[in-house]
N, C-alpha and C positions, 0 to 999 in steps of 0.2 A: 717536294715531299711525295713519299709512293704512295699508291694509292691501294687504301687498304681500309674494306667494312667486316664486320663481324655480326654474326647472326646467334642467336641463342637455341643450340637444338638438345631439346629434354633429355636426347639417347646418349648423344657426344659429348655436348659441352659446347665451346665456341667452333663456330664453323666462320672459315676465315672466306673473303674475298678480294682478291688482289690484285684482280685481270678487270680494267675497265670496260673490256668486250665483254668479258661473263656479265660481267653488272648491270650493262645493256642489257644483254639477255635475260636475265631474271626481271628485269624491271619492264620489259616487252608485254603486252597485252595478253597475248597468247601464251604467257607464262604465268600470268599474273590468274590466269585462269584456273590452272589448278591450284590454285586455293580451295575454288568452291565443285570440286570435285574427290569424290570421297575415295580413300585408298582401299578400302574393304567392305565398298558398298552396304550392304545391311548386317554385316557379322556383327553391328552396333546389337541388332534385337537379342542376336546374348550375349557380348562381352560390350556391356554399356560405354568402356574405355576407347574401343574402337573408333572412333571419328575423326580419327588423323587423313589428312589430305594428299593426293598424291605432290602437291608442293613439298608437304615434308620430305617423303618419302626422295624425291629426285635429288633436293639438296643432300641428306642420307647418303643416297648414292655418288654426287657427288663428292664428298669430303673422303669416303673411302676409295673412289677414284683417285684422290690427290693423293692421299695417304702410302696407297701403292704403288705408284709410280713413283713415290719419293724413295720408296724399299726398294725396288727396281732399280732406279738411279744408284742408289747407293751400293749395287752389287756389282757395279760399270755396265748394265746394260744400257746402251745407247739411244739414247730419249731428248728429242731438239725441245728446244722451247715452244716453238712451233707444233710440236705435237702433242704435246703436255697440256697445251691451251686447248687445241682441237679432240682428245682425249677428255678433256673436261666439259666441255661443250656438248660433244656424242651423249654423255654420261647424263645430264643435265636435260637435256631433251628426248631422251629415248622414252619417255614415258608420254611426251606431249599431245599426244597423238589421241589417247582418250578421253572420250564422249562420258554423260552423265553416268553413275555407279559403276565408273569403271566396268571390271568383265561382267558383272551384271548385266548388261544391256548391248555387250558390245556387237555381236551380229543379228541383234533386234534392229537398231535405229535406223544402220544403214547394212543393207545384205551383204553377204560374203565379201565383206572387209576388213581386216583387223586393226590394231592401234599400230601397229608399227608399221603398214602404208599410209596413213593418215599422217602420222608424226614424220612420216619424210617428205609428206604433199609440204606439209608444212615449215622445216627446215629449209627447204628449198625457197618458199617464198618468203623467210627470214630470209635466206642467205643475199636473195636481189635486194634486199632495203639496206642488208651492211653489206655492198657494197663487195661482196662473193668473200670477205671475210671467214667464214665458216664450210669453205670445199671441202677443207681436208676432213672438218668434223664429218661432215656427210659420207666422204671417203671411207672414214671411220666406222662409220655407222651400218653401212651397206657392206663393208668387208671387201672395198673395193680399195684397200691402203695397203701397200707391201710390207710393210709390220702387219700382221695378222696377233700376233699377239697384244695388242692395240685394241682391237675387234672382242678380243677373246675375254678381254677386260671388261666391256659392256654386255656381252652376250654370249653364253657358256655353260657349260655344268655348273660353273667356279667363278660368277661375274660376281662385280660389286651390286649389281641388282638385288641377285637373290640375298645375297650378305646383308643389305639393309632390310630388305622385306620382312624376312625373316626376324632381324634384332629385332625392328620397328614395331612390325605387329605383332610379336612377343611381348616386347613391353608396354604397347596399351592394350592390348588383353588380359593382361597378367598372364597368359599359360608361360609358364616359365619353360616347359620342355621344347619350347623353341629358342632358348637360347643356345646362341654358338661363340665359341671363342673366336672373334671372327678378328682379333688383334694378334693373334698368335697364325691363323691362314694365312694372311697378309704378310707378316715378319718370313712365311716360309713359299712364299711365291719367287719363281725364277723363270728363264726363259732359255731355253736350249735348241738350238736347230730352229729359232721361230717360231718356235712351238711356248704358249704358256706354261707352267710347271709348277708341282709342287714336291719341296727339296724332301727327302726322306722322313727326316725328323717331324713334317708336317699329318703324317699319315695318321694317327690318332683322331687330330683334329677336323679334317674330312670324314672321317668315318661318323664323326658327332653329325657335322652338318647334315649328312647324307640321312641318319636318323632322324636329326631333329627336324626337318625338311617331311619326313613321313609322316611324325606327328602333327606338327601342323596343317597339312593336310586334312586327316581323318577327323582330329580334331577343333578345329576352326574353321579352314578354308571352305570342306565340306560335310561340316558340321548341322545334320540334319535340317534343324530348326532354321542354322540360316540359309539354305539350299532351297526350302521351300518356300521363303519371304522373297526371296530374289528370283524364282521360281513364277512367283505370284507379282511381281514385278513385271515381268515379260509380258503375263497373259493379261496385265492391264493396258500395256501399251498394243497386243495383238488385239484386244476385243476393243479399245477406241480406234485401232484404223478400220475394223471392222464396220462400224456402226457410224464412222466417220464424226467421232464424235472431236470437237471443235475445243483447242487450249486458248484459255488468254495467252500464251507464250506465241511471240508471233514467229520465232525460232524454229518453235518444238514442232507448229503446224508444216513447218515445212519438211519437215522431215516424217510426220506422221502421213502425209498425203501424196508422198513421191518414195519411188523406189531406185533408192542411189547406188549404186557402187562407187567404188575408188574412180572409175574411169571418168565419171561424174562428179566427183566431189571437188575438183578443183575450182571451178565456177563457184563454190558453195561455199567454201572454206571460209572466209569470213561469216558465213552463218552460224557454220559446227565450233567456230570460235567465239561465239556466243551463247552456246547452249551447254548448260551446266546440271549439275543436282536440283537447283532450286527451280528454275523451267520445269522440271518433270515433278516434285515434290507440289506444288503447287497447282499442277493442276490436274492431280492425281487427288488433292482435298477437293478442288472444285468439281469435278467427276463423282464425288460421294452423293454429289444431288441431281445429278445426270438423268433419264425419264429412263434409259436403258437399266433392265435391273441386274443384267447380270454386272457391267459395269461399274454400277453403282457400288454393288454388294464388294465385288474386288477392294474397290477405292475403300471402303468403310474397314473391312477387315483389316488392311493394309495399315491405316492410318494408324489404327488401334489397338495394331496388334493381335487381332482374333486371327490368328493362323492355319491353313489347313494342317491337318493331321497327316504329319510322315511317317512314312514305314520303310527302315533300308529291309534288303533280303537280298542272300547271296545267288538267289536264280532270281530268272527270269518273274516275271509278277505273275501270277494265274488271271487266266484273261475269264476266269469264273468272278473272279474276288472282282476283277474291274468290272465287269457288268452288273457287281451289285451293288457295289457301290455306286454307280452310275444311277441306275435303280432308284435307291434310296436318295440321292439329292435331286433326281428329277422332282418324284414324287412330296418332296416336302417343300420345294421352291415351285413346284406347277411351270416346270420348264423342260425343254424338250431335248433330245442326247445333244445336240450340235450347241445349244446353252452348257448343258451340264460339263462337257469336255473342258471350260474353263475350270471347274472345281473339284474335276476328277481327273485326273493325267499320270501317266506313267514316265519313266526314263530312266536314265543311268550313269554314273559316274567312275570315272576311272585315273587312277592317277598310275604313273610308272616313274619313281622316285631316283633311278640311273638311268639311262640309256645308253647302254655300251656297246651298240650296235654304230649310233651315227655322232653321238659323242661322245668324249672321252675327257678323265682327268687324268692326266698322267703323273708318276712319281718320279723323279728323277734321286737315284742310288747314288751312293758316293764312289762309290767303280766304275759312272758314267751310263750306266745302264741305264734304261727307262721302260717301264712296268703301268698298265693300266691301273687303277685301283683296283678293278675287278678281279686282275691276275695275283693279289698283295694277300699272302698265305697268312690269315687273320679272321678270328671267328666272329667279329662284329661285319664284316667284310663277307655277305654268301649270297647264293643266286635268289633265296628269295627278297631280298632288296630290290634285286634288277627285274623282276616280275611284275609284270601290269598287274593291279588290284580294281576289279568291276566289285560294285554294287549295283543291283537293281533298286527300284523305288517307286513306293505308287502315295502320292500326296489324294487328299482324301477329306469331303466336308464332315465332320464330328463334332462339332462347337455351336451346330447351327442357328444364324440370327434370326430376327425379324428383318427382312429388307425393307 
């Protein structure tokens, strides 16, 4: 009998499993992990719906990985089984690589690292337990496979990544302006010259994503309220290594007390495969009673929800307005600037929703031509899409408690 499991996913419906390697891999410890790691970190404090996991999210990405390479297939683009597996595997793990709240924390825990060197430390040392079973996926992943259109499928302007993320945290937010027809992109994906592609008739449908991709964004992703909890997030993990203040998590101390990079983590890796949301949650309540106040105060606000006060603006912040601010929460906490800088802070946000500088989607015409989206004479389709968008921001205490 073939071997075949089915999983219930809220977005799709049945997500099928038919590779007893994937079934391994999902059932792997280091997969098993993102469960307890959250896909949108604290965007929970306003769309209460949000507490989907990046497990969801990778399986997501999966099925739409299957699903297109099956559209693929079916247009005679040449696809072995062999890579179809390894293609699903890439797709599947490209997310594994992240640490507790996701990008919330990611270049806090450990420095100048991102999730997607972690998730190949890691792949790797999957791939020695099965056995180098998974080269090709890794091949895949690194963009080191001569199908590049392979590559382009997990990582792209036009990946299945962005396609679930998007569907996914559309719909447990509710913001619906994130939805995409992301069933009709897929029906209109091709591949030409090696190159990924999307057939004519798909160009409507792009020009949604590429929208609804903006909305979510400004919307959600960096959506004031949750910028500044995640924000406030950081500065409780900067002000406990400061103070060296001590987790029950014996995970979390190791990373709070040592400064890792990638060229370091390997040694480590069964640590960082231990350390999840709940490690940091847990002892970010036990820090509420911590003797440090400004710590303390973080932890409590956090817990509770008493949030600093954000303010976006299209310039730069007045460094008048941040001195008095600065000012004012010394003075009513009896703490000194190098205190206050936890509760008073500036920064800035920016997102660039194309980039048709270093990548590209392409259209592929039915006279064989092939046309940037960018170049596609269409008024949903103009240069302010392709424009970076800064905000400036100064988070701010205004709620002030009793510590």
């Amino acid at each position: 009998m073939a071997f075949r499991k089915i999983i219930n996913d809220p977005v799709y419906g049945f997500i099928t499993i038919d590779d007893p390697l994937i079934y391994k891999i999902i059932s792997h410890p280091y997969y098993q992990r993102l469960r307890r790691i959250h896909q949108m970190a604290l965007a929970q404090f306003v769309y209460p719906g949000a507490v989907h996991t990046r497990f969801h999210h990778s399986l997501g990405a999966y099925h739409l990985m299957w699903n297109a390479l099956n559209e693929l297939k079916s247009k005679g683009i040449s696809i072995s089984e062999n890579e179809e597996q390894a293609a699903k595997i890439a797709i599947l793990l490209h997310d594994i690589g992240h640490g507790p709240y996701s990008h919330a924390l990611e270049h806090t825990l450990i420095k100048d690292t991102n999730h997607e060197e972690i998730s190949l430390l890691m792949m790797k040392k999957m791939n020695a337990g099965f056995d180098g079973e998974m080269q090709m996926a890794i091949d895949i992943f690194t963009n080191n496979y001569s199908k590049r259109f392979l590559h382009q499928l997990l990582s792209g302007q036009l990946d299945v990544d962005r396609m679930d993320y998007l569907i996914r945290d559309s719909f447990f937010t509710g913001v619906t302006e994130g939805v995409i027809g992301y069933d009709r992109i897929i029906k209109m994906l091709t591949v030409h010259e090696g190159e990924l592609m999307i057939e004519e008739k798909g160009i409507h449908s792009i020009e949604k994503f590429l929208v609804s991709r903006r909305f979510m964004y400004w919307q959600v992703y960096l959506h004031k309220t949750v910028l500044c909890a995640e924000k406030m997030l950081v500065k409780i993990i900067e002000r406990a290594r400061e103070v060296n203040a001590l987790s029950l998590s014996h995970v979390l101390n190791i990373f709070l007390n040592n400064d890792y990079d990638v060229k370091r983590m390997e040694e480590h890796l069964d640590d960082f495969c231990s350390l999840d949301d709940y490690d940091v949650l847990f002892s970010i309540k036990t820090w509420m009673r911590h003797p440090d106040k400004i710590l303390s105060l973080l932890c409590k606000r956090l817990i509770n929800r008493y949030l600093l006060k954000v303010v976006y603006s299209a310039h730069p912040i007045a460094e008048k307005l941040l001195q008095e601010k600065t000012k004012e929460t010394m003075d009513h906490y009896h703490i000194n600037k190098e205190q206050a800088r936890y509760l008073v802070f500036t920064g800035e946000s920016e997102i660039k929703t194309y980039n048709n500088k270093t990548e590209h989607i392409h259209i592929l015409f039915k006279n064989g031509s092939v046309r940037d989206i960018s170049e596609v004479d269409n008024p949903l389709i103009n240069q302010s899409l392709f424009a970076t968008v800064k905000k400036f921001y100064i988070c701010f205490d205004n709620t002030q408690i009793t510590v």
